[in-house]
BALOBA-1460 file (C-alpha; in Angstrom, 3 decimals):
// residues 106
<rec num="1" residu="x" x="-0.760" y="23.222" z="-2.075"/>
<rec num="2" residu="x" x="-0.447" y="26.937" z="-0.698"/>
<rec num="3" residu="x" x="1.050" y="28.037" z="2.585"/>
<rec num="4" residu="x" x="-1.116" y="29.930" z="4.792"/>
<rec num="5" residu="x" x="-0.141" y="33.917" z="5.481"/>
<rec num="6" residu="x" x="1.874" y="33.762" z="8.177"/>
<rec num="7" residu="x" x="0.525" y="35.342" z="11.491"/>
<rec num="8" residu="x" x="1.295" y="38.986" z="11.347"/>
<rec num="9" residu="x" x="1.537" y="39.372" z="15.185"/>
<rec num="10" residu="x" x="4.790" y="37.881" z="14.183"/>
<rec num="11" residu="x" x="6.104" y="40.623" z="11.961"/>
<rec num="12" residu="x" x="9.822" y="41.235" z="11.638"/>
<rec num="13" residu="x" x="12.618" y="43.242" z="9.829"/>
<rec num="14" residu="x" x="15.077" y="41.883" z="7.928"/>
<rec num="15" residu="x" x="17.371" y="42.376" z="10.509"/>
<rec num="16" residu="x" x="15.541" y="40.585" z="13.288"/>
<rec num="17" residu="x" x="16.864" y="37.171" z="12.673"/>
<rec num="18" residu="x" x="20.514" y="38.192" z="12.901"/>
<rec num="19" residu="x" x="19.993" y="40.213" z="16.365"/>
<rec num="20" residu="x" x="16.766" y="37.889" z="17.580"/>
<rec num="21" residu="x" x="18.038" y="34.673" z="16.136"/>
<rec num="22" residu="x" x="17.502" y="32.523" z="19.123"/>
<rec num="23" residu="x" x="14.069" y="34.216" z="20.050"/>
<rec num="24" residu="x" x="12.842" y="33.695" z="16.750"/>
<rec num="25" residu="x" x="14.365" y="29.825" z="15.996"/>
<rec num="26" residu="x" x="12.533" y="29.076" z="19.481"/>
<rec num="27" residu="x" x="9.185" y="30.222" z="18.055"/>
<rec num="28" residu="x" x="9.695" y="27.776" z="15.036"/>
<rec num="29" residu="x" x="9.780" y="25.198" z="17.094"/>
<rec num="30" residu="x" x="6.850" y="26.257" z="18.834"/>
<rec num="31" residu="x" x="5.495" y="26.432" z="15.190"/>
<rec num="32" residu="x" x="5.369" y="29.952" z="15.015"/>
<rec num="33" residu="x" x="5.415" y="31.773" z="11.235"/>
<rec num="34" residu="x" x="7.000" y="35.300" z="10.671"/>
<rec num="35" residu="x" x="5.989" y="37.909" z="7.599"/>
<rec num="36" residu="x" x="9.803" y="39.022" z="6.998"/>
<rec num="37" residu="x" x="9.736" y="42.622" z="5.956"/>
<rec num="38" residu="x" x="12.119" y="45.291" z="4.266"/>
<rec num="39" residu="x" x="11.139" y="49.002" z="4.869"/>
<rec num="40" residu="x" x="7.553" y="48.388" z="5.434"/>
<rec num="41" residu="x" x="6.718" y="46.101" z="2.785"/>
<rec num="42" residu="x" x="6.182" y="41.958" z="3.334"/>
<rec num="43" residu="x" x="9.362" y="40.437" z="1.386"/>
<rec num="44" residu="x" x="9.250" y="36.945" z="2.602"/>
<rec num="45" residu="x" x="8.205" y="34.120" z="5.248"/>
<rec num="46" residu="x" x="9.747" y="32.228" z="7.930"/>
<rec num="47" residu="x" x="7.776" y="29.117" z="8.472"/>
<rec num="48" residu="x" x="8.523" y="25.939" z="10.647"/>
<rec num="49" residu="x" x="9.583" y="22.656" z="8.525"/>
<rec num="50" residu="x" x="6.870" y="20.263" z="8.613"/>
<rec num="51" residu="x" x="7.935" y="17.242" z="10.718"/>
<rec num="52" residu="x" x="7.906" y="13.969" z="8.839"/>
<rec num="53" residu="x" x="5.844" y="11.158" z="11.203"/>
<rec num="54" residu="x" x="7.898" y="7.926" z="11.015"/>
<rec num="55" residu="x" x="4.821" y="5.632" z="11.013"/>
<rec num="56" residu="x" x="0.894" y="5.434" z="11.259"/>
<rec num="57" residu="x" x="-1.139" y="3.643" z="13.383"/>
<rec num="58" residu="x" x="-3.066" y="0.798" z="12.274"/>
<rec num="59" residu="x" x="-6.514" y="2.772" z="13.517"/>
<rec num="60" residu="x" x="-5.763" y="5.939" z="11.483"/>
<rec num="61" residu="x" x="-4.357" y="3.661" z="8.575"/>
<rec num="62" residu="x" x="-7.794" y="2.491" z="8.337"/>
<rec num="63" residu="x" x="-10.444" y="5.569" z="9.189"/>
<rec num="64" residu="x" x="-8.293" y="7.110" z="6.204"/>
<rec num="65" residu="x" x="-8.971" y="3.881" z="4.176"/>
<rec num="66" residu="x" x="-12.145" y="3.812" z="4.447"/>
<rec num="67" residu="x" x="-12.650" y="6.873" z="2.279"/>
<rec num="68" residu="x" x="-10.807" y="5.652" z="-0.491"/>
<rec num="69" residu="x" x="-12.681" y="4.115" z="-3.316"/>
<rec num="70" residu="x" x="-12.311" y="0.612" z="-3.810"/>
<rec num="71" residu="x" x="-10.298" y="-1.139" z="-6.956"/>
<rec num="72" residu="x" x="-10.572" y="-4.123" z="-8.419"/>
<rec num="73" residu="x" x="-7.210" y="-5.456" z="-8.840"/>
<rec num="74" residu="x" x="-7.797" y="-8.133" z="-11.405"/>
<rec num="75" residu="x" x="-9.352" y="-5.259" z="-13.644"/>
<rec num="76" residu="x" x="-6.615" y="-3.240" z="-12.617"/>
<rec num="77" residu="x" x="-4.451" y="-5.827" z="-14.119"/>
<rec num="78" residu="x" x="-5.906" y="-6.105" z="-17.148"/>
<rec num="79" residu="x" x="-6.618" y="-2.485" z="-18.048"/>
<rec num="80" residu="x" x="-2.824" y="-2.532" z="-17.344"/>
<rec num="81" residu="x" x="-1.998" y="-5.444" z="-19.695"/>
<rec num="82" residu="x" x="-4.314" y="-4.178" z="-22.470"/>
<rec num="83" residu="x" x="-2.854" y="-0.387" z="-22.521"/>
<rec num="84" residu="x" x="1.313" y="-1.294" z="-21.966"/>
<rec num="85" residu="x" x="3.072" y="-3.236" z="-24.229"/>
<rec num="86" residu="x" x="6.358" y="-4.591" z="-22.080"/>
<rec num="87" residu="x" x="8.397" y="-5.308" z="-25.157"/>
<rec num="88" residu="x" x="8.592" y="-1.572" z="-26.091"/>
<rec num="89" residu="x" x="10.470" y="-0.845" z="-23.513"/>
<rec num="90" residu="x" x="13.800" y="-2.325" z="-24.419"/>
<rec num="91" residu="x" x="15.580" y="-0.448" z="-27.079"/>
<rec num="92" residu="x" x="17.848" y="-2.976" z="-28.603"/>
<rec num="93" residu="x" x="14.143" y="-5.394" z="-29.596"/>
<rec num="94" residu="x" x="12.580" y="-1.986" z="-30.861"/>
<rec num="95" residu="x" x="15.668" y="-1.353" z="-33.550"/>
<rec num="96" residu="x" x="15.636" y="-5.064" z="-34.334"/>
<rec num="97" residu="x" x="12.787" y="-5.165" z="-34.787"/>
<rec num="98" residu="x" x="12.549" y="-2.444" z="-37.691"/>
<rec num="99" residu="x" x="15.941" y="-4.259" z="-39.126"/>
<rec num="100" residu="x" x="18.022" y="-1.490" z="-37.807"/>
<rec num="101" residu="x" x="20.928" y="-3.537" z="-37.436"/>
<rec num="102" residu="x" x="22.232" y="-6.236" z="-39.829"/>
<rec num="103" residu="x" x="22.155" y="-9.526" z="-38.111"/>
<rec num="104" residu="x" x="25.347" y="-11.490" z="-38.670"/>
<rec num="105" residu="x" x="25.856" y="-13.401" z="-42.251"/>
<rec num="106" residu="x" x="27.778" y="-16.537" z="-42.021"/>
């Protein structure tokens, strides 16, 4: 996913964070972006971090459900069974199996 171009209203130097530092942190909280340039030319981007949201509510849980196509879980299952085979996954039953390692005579 690409990051918008900042707004270029908010065009600084390379030395405007060290002399504006608290003008400019205050603006991204605000959610203001900055095009960061060296002699002229665009080197960089101050954005805001995107905020995490803690939860969802149960009315927006489901408008964005609603979209979503629906899935049969029992075929779900079974595609699932059909494609993965569970004992391949163990390392030890894999060499054993090919007689990798000599089982104890006694």
């Amino acid at each position: 996913m690409s990051t918008p171009e900042p707004d270029h209203s908010h065009q600084i130097s390379q030395r405007d964070p060290r002399d504006r530092s608290a003008e400019i942190m205050d603006g991204l909280e605000r959610g203001e972006r900055y095009a960061v340039t060296r002699d002229g030319h665009h080197i960089g981007d101050l954005v805001p971090v995107r905020r995490r949201r803690g939860t969802v509510s149960r009315a927006e849980f489901a408008a964005v459900s609603r979209g979503m196509p629906y899935m049969d879980d029992r075929k779900h299952r079974e595609d699932t069974d059909h494609h993965v085979n569970d004992g391949l996954h163990d390392s030890y039953d894999r060499a054993y199996g090919r007689g990798e390692f000599a089982e104890d005579e006694e």
